[in-house]
C-alpha positions, 0 to 999 in steps of 0.5 A, spaced: 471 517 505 476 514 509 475 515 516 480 510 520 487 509 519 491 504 523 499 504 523 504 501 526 511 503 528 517 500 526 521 496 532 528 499 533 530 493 530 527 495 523 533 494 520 533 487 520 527 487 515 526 484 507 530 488 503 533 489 496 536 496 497 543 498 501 544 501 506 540 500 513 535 505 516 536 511 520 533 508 525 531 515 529 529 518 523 525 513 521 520 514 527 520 522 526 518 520 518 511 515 521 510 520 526 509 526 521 506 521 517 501 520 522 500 527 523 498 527 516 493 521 516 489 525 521 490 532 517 486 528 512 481 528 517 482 520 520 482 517 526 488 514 527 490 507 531 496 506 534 499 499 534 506 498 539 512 496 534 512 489 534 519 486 534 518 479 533 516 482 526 521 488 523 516 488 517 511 489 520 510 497 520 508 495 513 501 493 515 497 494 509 500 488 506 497 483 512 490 486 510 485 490 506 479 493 508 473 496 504 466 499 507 463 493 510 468 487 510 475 485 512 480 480 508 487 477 513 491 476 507 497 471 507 503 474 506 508 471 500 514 472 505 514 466 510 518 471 515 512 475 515 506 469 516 505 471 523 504 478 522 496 476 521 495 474 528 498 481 531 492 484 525 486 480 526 485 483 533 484 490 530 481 489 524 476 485 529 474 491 532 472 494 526 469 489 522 463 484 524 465 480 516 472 478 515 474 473 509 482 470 510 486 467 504 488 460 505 493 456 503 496 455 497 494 461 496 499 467 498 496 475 497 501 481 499 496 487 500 501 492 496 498 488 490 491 490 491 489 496 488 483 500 489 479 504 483 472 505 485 468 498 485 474 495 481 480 491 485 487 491 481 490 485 484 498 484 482 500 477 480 508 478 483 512 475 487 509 475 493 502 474 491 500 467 487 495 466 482 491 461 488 491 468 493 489 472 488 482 468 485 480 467 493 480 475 493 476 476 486 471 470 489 471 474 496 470 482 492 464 478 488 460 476 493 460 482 496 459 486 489 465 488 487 469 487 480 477 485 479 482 482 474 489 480 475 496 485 472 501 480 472 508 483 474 513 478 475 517 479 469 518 486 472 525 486 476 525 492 479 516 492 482 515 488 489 508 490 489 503 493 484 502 498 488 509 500 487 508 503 479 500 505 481 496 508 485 488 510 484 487 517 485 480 518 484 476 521 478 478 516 474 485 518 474 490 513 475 498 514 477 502 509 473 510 508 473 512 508 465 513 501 465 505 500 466 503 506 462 502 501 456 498 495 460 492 493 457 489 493 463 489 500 465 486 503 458 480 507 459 483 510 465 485 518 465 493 515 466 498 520 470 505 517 467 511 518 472 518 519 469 523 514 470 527 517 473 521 519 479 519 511 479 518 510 486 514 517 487 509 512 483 506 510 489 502 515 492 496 515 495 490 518 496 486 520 502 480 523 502 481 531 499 488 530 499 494 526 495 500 524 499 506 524 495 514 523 497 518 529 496 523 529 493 520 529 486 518 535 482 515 534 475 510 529 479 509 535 484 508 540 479 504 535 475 498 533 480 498 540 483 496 543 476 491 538 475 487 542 481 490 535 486 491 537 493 498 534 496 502 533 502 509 532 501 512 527 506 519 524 508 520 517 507 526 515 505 527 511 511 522 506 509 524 507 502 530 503 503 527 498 506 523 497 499 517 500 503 512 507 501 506 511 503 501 506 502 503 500 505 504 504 512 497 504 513 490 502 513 485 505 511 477 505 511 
């Protein structure tokens, strides 16, 4: 059970930030969707921390990718996006007030917290453009010693996946969501998989927290597929942090 979230709001110069997509953000309303998904965050039972916005970092909301936390340690990633190497510093003072045991991916290696994947006591971790095949072996030598198992999904030849949580999410007994594209992977086999229709691709990334799924809106064969499987969801507006090729999951942490 997930009992802290910590989360930062975008700076109003948000738009300014990575992105593949077109058009900029609303700026207004993209703080009106981190305040609801906040609010979420805490109707699932989490203490949320508040970070301020950070303008010297416009993706810096995204702060899952600067970190992973699990019960008893802390990993500072290094993000693959030179623009976002800093952000490790404004993170490691918050995650220090939570964890007395933190490991930290070195040089050479680079690791995006969006590539790892949680199922249980396994770590999926996506060898992509942001996250190299250095900083995803560091990571698997930090979940060993701590006695977690790992393997690597390789997805660099997918052009429309940033991160690999962006075409899966873990959602608990056994069930894996999964985009189409990542339905046949050898590496997920032996996993109860929930495909997403192309045409829903981006409400791949949902994310579970605790008795509940938090799931983009927009999206109803998804939304009618969960619920009839007995998943408790809450629907939630992001289409501000879509177009900065961001999703439920990476605007927080959660431990």
């Amino acid at each position: 059970m997930f009992k802290t979230g910590i989360v930062r709001p975008p700076g109003r110069n948000f738009a300014d930030g990575l992105t593949t997509s077109e058009g900029p953000p609303d700026y207004p309303r993209a703080l009106d969707q981190h305040g609801e998904y906040c609010t979420a965050l805490e109707y699932c039972g989490l203490t949320v921390l508040l970070l301020p916005p950070d303008l010297a970092y416009p993706d810096s909301t995204f702060v899952e990718d600067v970190s992973i936390a699990t019960p008893s340690f802390a990993i500072l990633t290094r993000p693959g996006a030179k623009s976002r190497a800093g952000e490790i510093e404004t993170i490691r003072e918050p995650i220090g007030r939570f964890f007395q045991t933190i490991h930290e991916i070195e040089t050479p290696g680079t690791l995006d917290g969006g590539d790892v994947c949680q199922a249980g006591t396994h770590f999926f971790t996506g060898i992509s453009q942001r996250t190299n095949e250095d900083g995803a072996k560091q990571l698997a030598s930090f979940l060993s010693r701590e006695g977690y198992t790992s393997s690597f999904v390789d997805i660099r030849g997918m052009k429309n996946t940033l991160h690999l949580k962006s075409d899966v999410a873990y959602l608990g007994d056994n069930q894996l969501l999964v985009s189409q594209a990542m339905a046949a992977r050898k590496e997920f086999r032996g996993y109860d998989l929930i495909r997403v229709l192309p045409e829903e691709g981006y409400a791949a990334n949902c994310v579970r927290v605790n008795d509940y799924v938090l799931v983009p809106d927009g999206f109803p064969r998804l939304e009618g597929e969960l619920t009839r499987r007995g998943l408790k969801i809450l629907l939630l507006a992001v289409s501000e942090f879509r177009k900065m090729d961001g999703g439920l999951s990476c605007l927080s942490l959660r431990f």
